[in-house]
C-alpha positions as CSV (number, residue, x, y, z in Angstrom):
1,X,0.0,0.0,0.0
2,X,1.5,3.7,-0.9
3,X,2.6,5.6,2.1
4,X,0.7,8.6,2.9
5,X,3.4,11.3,2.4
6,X,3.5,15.2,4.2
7,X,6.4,17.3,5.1
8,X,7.0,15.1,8.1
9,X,7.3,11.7,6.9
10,X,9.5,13.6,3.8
11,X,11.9,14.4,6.1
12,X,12.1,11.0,8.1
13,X,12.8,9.3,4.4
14,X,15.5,11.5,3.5
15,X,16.9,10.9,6.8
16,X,16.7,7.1,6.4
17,X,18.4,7.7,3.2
18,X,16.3,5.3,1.5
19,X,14.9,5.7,-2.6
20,X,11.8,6.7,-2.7
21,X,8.9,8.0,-5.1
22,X,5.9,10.4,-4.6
23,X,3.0,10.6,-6.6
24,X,1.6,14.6,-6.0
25,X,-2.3,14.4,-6.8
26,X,-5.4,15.9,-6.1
27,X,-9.1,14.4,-5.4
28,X,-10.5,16.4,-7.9
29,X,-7.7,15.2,-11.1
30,X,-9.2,13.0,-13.1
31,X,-5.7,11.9,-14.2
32,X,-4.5,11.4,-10.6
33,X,-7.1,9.4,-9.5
34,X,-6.8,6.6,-13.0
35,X,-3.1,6.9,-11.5
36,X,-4.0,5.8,-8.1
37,X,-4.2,1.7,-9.3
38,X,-0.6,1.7,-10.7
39,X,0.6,3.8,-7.7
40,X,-0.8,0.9,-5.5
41,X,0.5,-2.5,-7.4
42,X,4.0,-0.5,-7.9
43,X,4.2,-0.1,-3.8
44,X,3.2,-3.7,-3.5
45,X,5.8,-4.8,-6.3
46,X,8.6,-2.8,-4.8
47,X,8.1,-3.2,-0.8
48,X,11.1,-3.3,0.8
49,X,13.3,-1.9,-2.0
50,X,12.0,1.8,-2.5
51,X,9.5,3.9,-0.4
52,X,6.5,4.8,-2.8
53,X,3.7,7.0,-1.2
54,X,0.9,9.8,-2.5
55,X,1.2,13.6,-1.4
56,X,-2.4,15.0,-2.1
57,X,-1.1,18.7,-3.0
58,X,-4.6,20.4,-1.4
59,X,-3.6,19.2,2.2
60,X,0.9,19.3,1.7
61,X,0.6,22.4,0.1
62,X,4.8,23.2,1.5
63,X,5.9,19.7,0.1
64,X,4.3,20.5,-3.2
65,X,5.6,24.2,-3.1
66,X,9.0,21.8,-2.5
67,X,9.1,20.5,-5.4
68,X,7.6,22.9,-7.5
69,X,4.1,21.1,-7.8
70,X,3.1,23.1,-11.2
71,X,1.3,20.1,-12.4
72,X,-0.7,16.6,-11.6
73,X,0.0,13.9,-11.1
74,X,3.4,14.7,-11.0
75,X,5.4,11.7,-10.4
76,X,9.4,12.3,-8.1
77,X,12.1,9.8,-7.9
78,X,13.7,10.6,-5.0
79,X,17.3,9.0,-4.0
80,X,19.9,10.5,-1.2
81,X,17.8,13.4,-0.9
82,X,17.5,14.8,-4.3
83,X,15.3,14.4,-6.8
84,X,16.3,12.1,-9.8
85,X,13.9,12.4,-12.3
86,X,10.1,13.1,-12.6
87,X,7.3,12.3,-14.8
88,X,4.2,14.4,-15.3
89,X,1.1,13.6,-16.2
90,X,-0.8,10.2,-16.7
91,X,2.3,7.6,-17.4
92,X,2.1,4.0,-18.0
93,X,3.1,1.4,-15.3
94,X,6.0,0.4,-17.8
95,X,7.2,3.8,-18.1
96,X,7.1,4.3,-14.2
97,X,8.9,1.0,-13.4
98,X,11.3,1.4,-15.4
99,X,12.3,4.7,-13.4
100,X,11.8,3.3,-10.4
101,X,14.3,0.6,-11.4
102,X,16.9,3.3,-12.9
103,X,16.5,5.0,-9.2
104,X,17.5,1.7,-7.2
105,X,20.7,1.5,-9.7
């Protein structure tokens, strides 16, 4: 199950200086929510290897000001601290794995 991400568990993960990925969304984005299933099967898939959680952008407002939320779903690959790479918009589970594996490389 995706980890429910704010500014507080952020800052634990960087800490604990393990990958991770956050899916920025809304309730009201159509796009976000046909997200949602992937985001879900991808946190099952890669439990234990990287961190993969949801930051709704209407309640984290400071995270998503962070990262420079413009806009969702905006996909962050996140590895000692920094962001790796991003996606935005709808992507394919495919295209999301395949960055996820690139960020446990």
């Amino acid at each position: 199950m995706a980890k429910n991400i704010d500014m507080a568990t952020y800052e634990e993960l960087v800490a604990s200086g393990k990958p991770f990925v956050i899916d920025f969304w809304a309730e009201w984005c159509g796009p976000c929510r046909s997200l949602t299933p992937i985001i879900e099967e991808l946190a099952t898939e890669y439990e234990g290897k990287v961190v993969i959680g949801k930051c709704d952008v209407d309640k984290n407002n400071d995270l998503a000001v962070k990262f420079s939320v413009r806009n969702i779903p905006l996909v962050v690959f996140v590895k000692g601290g920094e962001m790796k790479d991003k996606l935005v918009g709808a992507s394919s589970k495919d295209t999301i794995k395949a960055k996820i594996d690139a960020l446990l490389q």
